[in-house]
C-alpha positions in Angstrom: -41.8 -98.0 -50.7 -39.2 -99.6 -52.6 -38.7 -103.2 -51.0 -36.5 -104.6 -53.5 -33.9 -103.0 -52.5 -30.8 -105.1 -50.7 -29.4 -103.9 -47.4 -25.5 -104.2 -47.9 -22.6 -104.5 -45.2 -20.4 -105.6 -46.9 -18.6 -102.4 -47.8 -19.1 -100.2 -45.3 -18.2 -100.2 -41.5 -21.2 -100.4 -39.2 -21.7 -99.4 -36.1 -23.4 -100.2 -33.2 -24.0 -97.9 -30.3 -23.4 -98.5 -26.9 -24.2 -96.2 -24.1 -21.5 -95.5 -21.2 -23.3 -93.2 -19.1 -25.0 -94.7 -16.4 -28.6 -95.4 -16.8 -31.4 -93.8 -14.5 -34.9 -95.7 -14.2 -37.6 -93.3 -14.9 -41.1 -94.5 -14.5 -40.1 -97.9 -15.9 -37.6 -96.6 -18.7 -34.2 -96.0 -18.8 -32.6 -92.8 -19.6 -28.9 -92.3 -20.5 -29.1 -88.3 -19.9 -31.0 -85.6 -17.3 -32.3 -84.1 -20.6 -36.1 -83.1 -19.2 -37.4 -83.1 -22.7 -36.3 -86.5 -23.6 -38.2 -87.3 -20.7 -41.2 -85.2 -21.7 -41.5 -86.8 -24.7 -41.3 -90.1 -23.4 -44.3 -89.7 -21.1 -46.3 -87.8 -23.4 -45.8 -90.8 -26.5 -46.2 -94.0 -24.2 -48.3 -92.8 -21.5 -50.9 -90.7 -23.4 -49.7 -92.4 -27.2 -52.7 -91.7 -30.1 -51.7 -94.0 -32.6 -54.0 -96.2 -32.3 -56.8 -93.5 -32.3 -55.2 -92.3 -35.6 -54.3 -95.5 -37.1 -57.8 -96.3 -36.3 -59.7 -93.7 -37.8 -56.9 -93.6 -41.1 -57.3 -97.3 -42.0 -60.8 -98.2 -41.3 -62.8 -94.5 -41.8 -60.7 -93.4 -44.7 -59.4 -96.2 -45.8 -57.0 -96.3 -48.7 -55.7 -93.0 -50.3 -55.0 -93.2 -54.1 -53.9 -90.3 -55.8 -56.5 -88.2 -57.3 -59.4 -89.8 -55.3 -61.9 -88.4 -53.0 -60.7 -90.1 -50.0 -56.9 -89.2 -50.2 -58.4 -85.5 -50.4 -60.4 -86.3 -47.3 -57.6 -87.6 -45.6 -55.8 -84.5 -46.0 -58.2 -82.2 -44.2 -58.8 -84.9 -41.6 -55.1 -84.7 -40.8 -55.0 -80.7 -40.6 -58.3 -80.6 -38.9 -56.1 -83.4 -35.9 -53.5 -80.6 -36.6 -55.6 -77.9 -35.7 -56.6 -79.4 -32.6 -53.3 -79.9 -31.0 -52.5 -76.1 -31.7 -50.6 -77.2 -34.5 -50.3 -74.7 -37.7 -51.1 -77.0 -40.7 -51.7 -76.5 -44.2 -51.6 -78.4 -47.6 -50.2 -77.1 -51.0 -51.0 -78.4 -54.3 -48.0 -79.3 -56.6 -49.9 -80.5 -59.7 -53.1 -82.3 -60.7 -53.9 -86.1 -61.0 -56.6 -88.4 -62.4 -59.7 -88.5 -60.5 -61.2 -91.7 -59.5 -63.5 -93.1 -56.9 -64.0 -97.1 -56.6 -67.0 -98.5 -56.2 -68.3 -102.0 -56.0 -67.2 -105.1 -57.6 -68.5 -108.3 -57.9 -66.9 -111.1 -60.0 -68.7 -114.6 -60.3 -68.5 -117.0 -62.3 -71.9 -118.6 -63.9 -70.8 -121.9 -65.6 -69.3 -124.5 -65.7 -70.5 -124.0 -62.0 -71.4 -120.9 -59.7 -69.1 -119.4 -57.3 -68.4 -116.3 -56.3 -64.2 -115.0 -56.8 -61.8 -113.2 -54.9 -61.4 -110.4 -56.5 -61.4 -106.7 -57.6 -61.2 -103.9 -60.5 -57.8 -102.5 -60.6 -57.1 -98.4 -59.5 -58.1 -95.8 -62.1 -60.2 -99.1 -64.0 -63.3 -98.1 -66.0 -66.4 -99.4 -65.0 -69.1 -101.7 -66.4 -72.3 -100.8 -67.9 -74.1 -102.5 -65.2 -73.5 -106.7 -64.8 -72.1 -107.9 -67.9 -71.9 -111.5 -68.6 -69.3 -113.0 -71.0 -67.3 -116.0 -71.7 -62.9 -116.0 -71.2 -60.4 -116.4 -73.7 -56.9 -116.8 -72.4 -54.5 -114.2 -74.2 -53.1 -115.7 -78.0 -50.0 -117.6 -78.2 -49.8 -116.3 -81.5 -46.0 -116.8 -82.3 -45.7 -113.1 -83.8 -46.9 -109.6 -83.9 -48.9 -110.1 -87.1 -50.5 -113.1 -86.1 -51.5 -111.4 -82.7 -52.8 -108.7 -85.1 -55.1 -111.1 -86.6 -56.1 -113.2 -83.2 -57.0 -110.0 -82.0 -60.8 -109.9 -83.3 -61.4 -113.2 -81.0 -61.3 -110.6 -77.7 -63.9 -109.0 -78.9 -67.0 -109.1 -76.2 -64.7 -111.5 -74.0 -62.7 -111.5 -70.8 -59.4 -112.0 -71.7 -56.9 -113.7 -69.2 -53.3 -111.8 -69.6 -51.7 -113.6 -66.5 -49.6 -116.5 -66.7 -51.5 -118.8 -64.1 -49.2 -120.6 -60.8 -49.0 -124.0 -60.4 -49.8 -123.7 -56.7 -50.9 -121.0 -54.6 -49.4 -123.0 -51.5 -46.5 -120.4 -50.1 -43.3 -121.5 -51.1 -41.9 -121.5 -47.3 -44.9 -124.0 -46.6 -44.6 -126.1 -49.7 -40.5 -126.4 -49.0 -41.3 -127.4 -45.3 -43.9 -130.3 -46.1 -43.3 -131.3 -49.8 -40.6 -134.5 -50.6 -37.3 -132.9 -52.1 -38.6 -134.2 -55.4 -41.6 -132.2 -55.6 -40.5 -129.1 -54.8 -37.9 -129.9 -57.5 -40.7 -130.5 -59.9 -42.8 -127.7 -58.9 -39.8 -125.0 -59.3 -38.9 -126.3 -62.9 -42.8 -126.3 -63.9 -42.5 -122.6 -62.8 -39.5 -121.6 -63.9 -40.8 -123.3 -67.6 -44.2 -121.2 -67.0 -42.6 -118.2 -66.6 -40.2 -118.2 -69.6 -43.3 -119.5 -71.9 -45.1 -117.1 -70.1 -42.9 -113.8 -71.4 -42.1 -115.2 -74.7 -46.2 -115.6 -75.4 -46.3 -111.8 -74.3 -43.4 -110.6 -76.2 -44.3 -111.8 -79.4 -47.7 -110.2 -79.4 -45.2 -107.3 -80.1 -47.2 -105.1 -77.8 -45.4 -104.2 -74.4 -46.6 -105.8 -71.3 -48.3 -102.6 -69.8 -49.9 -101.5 -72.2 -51.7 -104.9 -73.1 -54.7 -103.6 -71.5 -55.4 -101.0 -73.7 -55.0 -102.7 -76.7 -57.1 -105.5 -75.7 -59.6 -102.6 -74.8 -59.2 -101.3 -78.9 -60.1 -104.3 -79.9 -63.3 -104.2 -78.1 -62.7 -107.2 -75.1 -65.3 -106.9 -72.3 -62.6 -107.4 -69.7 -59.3 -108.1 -69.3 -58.6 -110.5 -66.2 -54.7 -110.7 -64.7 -53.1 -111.9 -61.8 -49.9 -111.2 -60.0 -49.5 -113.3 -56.7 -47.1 -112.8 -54.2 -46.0 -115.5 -53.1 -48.0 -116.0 -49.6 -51.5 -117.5 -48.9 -54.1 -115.7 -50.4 -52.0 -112.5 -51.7 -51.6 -110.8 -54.3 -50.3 -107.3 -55.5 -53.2 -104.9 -56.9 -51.8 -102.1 -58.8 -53.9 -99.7 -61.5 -54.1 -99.3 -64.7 -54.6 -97.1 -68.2 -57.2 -98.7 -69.7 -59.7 -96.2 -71.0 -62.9 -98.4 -71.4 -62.7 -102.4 -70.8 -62.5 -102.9 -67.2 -59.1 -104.3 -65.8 -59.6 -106.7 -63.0 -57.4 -108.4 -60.3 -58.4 -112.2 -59.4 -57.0 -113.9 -56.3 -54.0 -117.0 -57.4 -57.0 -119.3 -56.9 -59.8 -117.6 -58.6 -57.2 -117.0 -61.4 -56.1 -120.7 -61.7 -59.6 -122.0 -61.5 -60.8 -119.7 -64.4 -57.6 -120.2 -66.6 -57.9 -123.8 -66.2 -61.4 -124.0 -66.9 -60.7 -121.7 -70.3 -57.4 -123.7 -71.2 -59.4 -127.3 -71.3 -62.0 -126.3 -73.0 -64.8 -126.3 -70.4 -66.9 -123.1 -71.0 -65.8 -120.6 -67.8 -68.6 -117.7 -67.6 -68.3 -114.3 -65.8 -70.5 -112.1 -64.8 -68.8 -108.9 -63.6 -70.3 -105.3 -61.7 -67.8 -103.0 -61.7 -68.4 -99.9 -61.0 -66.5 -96.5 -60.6 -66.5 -93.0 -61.2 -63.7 -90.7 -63.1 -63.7 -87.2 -61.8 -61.2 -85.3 -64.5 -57.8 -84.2 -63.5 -58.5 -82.6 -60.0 -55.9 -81.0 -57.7 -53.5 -82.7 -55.1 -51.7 -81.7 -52.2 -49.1 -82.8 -49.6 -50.2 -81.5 -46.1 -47.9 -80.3 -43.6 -47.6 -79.3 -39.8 -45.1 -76.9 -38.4 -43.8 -75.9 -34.8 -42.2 -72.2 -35.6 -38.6 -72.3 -34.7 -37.6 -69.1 -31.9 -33.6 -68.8 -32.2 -33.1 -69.9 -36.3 -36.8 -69.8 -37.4 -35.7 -70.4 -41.2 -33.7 -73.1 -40.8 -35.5 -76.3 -40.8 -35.6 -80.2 -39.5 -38.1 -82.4 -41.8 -40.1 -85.6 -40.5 -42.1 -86.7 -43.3 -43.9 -89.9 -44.8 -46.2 -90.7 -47.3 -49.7 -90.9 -47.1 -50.7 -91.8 -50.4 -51.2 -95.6 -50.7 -52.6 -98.4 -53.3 -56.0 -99.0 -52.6 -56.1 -102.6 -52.6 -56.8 -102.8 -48.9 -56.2 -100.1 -46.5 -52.9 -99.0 -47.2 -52.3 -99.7 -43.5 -48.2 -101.0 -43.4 -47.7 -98.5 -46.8 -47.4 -96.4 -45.7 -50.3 -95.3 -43.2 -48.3 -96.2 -40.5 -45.4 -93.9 -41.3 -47.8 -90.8 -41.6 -49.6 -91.6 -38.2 -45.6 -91.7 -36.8 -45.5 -88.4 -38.2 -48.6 -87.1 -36.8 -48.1 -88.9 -33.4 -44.4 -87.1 -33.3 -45.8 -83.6 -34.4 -48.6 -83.8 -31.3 -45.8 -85.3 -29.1 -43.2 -82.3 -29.8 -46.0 -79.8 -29.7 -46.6 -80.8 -26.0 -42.6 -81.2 -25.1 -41.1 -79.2 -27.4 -43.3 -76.0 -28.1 -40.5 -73.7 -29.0 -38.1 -75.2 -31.0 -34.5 -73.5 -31.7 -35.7 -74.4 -35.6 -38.8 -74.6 -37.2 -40.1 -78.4 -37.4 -42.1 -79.1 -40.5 -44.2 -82.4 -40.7 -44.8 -83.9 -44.1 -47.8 -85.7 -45.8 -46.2 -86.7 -49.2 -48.7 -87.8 -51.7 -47.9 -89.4 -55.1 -44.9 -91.7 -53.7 -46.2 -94.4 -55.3 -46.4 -92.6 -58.6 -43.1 -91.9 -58.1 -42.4 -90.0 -55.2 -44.2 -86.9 -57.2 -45.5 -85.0 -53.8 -41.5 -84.6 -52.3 -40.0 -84.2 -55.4 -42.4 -81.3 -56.6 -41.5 -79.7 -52.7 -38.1 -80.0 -53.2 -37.8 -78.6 -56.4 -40.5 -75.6 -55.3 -38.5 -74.7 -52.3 -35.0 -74.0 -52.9 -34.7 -72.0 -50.2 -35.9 -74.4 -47.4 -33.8 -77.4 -49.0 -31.2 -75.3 -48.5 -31.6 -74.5 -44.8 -32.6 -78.0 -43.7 -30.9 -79.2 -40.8 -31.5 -82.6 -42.0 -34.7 -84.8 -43.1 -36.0 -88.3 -41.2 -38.5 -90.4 -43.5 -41.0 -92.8 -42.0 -42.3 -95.5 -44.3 -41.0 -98.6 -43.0 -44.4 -100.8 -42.6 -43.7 -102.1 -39.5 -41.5 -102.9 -36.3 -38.6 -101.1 -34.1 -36.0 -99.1 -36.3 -33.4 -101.4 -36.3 -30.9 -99.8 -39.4 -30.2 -96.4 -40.5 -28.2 -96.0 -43.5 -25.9 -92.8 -43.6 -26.7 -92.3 -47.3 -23.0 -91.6 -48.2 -23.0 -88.3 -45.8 -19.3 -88.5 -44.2 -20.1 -86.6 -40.8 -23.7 -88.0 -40.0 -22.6 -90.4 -37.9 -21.1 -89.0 -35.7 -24.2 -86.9 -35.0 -26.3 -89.9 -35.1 -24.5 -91.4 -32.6 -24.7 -88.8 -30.5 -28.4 -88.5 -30.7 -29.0 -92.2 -30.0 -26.9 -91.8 -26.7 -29.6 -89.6 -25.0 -32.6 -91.3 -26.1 -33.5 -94.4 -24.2 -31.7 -97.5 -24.2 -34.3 -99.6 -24.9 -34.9 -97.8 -28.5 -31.2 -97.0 -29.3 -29.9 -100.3 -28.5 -31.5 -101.5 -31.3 -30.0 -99.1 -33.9 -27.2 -99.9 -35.9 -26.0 -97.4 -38.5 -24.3 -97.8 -42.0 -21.2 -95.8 -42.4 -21.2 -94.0 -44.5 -23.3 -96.0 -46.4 -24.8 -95.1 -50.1 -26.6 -92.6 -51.6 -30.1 -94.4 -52.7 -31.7 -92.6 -55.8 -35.2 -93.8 -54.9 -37.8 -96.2 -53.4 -38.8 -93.3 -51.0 -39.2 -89.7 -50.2 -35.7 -89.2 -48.3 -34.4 -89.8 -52.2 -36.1 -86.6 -53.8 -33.8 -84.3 -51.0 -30.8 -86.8 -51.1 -30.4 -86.0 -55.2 -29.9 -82.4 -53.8 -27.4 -83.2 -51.0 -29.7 -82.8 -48.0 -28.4 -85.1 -45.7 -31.8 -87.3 -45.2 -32.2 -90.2 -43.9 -34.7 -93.2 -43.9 -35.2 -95.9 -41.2 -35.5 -99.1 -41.6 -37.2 -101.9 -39.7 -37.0 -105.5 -38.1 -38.5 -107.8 -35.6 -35.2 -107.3 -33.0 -34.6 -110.6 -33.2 -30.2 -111.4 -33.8 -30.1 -114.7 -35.1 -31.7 -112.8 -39.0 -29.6 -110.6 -41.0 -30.9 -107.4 -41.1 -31.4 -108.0 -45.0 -34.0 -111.0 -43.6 -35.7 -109.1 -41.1 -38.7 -107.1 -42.5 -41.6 -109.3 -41.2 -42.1 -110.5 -44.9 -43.6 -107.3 -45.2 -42.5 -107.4 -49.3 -44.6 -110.7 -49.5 -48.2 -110.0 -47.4 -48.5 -106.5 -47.2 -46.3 -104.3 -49.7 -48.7 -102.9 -52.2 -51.4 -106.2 -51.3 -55.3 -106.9 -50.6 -53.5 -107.4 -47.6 -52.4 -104.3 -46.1 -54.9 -104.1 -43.8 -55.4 -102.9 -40.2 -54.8 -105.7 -38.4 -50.9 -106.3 -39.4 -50.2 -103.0 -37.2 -48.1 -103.8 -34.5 -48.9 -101.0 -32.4 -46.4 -101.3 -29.5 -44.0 -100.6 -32.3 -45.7 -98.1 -34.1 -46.1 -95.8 -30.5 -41.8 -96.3 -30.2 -41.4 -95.3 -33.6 -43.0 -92.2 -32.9 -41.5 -91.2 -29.9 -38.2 -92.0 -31.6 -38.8 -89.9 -34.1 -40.1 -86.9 -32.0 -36.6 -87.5 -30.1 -34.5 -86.9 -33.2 -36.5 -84.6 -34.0 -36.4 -82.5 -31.2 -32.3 -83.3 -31.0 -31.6 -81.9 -34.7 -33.7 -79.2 -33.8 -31.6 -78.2 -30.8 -27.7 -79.4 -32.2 -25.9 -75.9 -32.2 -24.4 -76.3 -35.4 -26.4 -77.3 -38.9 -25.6 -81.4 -40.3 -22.6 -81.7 -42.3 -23.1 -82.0 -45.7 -19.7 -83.9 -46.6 -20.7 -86.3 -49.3 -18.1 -90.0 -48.9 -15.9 -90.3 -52.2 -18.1 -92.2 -54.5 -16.4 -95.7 -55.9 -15.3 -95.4 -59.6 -18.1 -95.8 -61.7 -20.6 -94.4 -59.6 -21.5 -90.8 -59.1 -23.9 -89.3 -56.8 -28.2 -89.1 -57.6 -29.5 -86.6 -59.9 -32.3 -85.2 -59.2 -35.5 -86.1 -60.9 -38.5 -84.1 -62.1 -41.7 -84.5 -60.4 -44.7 -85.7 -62.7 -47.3 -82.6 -62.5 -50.0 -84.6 -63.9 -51.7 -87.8 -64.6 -50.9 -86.7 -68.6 
């Protein structure tokens, strides 16, 4: 999930939708239309809603689901067998191979100057240890130039080696410009702002690039390599993988980091003993999973709910996206029990290898020709958390128009909520919807917010890209559940309305501004190689 990204207004109309028709109370809700399905669906998501059962189950019992490891495998067949259950045909197709890897323990401590045990943990795909290995720290050579690097480099050897630039302060910069005296939070930005440019220029002229530090640290025979990458909130910090073929690569909290690189920097001594261990399994075979509801009237023509289920496995992959994949298996069970015989077939998607770069969707897309080009149109869930607030048109003329007639016969109390972008811009990545877009498959991701009016819509992402996007923090517990249940059953209502429009999605494509031309599509990576 690409948070990065900046929601723009500025150049497009938007458009917020109203409902005229009057509004019956059913059961608490209200309901623009007489449409007994809506209704259905309603009462079958918030009366008798799973997604806590699922959620449950997908972030504590599984737990994170890297690419290539045991448990992303094992999260697939739990999903069909949940599938299979409901009466739901599922099955799961391989599009390529990927690094095997199971984590293990790890336990990072350091022995002297004094004992205490870090925050801490070995990075995706890292190697393990040889059992507890105990060795002193070396923060990475400002050497000045690539030769001198060169000749630094035999200092690694048998020693962690600290390739972060450490943080001044690990307070969160909201907190710190609430509290501190204008003058110190002047002070502290320029000390950052002169750490970081140091920072990169110590990196850059060790003439090796940034990502592949690791492995050359590793040639030169370093026990460890030790970095950091905080994220600007109280006690997080991004946890990512890594190539390294033998040292270890390990992730330290801000504080652990700071404490160790300070210790190394005056002189005092810092020892680690670190237990890492792990397991490579070879290049092993991956699949996206899928559910479908047969369509009766246009079997082969197609409407597409899908979210990733891959995640980093840093925590639990809970907001990244396991909540979008249980949306999509709460919103297959739900249509299954209002919705049982489609006009078009429904397919439900479990994409794995987003965060590899969207490799699970892309390999469909490009495998399937003839479904892509038969799809009604495609919804993508991996918005972490809260009501779907925005829906970008992605540049398709006429979607609108159908969007807006969609939102006027679902609840008021979800579509209220809703404003689109028209027509909005074609986005060539960040998440699945991007590997159909490229194609000109009108789909569509939502986008999330904490309803609140007085935040731009740019602002409102319950600084999901700070505590929980790719994080040791992404955890359970952030799930907002009330809002996971609606996403759902909004989902399984636009769903069920594409499914049923008499006439396929437009696929008009806006005039693109000069300059700018419409995504290409991008090969999927088959493999880890």
């Amino acid at each position: 999930m690409k948070l990065s990204e900046q929601v723009w207004l500025s150049s497009s109309l938007t458009f917020l939708t109203t409902l005229a028709a009057p509004l019956t109370e059913v059961a608490g809700q209200s309901f623009p239309s007489d449409d007994p399905v809506i209704r259905m669906i309603w009462e079958e998501g918030v009366e008798r809603s799973q997604v806590y059962e699922l959620g449950q189950v997908m972030m504590d019992s599984i737990g994170p689901r890297l690419t290539g490891s045991p448990a992303m495998a094992g999260a697939n067949d739990w999903a069909l067998a949940r599938f299979a259950e409901w009466g739901i045909e599922g099955y799961k197709e391989q599009y390529g191979t990927w690094r095997g890897w199971e984590r293990g323990i790890t336990h990072i401590d350091l022995l002297s100057p004094r004992v205490r045990t870090l925050e801490g943990m070995a990075a995706a795909w890292s190697p393990a240890t040889a059992g507890p290995v105990e060795a002193d720290v070396v923060i990475l050579a400002d050497a000045g130039s690539p030769e001198a690097f060169q000749a630094w480099l035999p200092e690694a050897r048998g020693r962690f080696v600290l390739i972060s630039r450490p943080e001044p302060s690990c307070r969160a910069p909201d907190n710190l410009a609430w509290f501190a005296r204008p003058e110190t939070t002047d002070r502290m930005a320029a000390e950052r702002e002169r750490s970081v440019a140091e920072w990169r220029e110590r990196v850059e002229n060790t003439g090796v690039d940034r990502r592949l530090l690791p492995e050359a640290l590793d040639a030169a025979g370093a026990a460890g390599i030790v970095r950091s990458q905080w994220s600007e909130g109280w006690g997080v910090n991004k946890i990512f993988g890594t190539g390294s073929a033998g040292a270890p690569v390990l992730d330290l909290s801000c504080e652990a980091y700071g404490l160790v690189y300070r210790l190394a920097e005056n002189g005092q001594g810092p020892v680690l003993r670190v237990d890492a261990q792990a397991r490579f399994l070879g290049e092993v075979p991956v699949f996206n999973a899928f559910a479908v509801i047969p369509g009766t009237a246009e079997p082969e023509e197609y409407v597409i709910l899908g979210g990733h289920y891959d995640s980093w496995d840093g925590a639990d992959g809970a907001l990244d996206n396991g909540t979008g994949a249980v949306a999509v298996m709460e919103a297959m069970r739900i249509l299954k029990s209002a919705v049982p015989r489609p006009r078009r077939t429904i397919i439900g998607a479990l994409w794995n290898g987003e965060e590899q770069g969207l490799n699970g969707s892309r390999a469909f897309a490009e495998d399937h020709p003839e479904i892509l080009a038969r799809t009604h149109t495609v919804f993508n869930i991996d918005h972490g958390n809260g009501p779907v607030t925005f829906i970008p048109m992605q540049g398709f003329a006429a979607a609108a128009g159908r969007f807006g007639e969609w939102l006027a016969r679902i609840p008021s109390e979800l579509a209220d909520l809703v404003t689109l972008e028209i027509p909005g811009m074609p986005e060539s990545g960040g998440t699945d919807h991007a590997s159909f877009l490229c194609a000109g498959v009108p789909a569509f991701s939502f986008h999330v917010g904490d309803g609140r009016s007085d935040r731009s819509i740019a602002d409102n992402r319950w600084d999901t890209s700070i505590y929980t996007w790719h994080t040791n923090r992404d955890t359970f517990d952030k799930i907002v559940f009330e809002d996971l249940r609606d996403d759902a059953v909004m989902t399984a209502m636009f769903a069920y309305l594409a499914s049923e429009d008499p006439e396929m999605m437009p696929r008009t494509r806006r005039a693109m501004p000069e300059g700018m031309e419409w995504p290409e599509c991008r090969r999927p990576a088959r493999s880890s190689g």
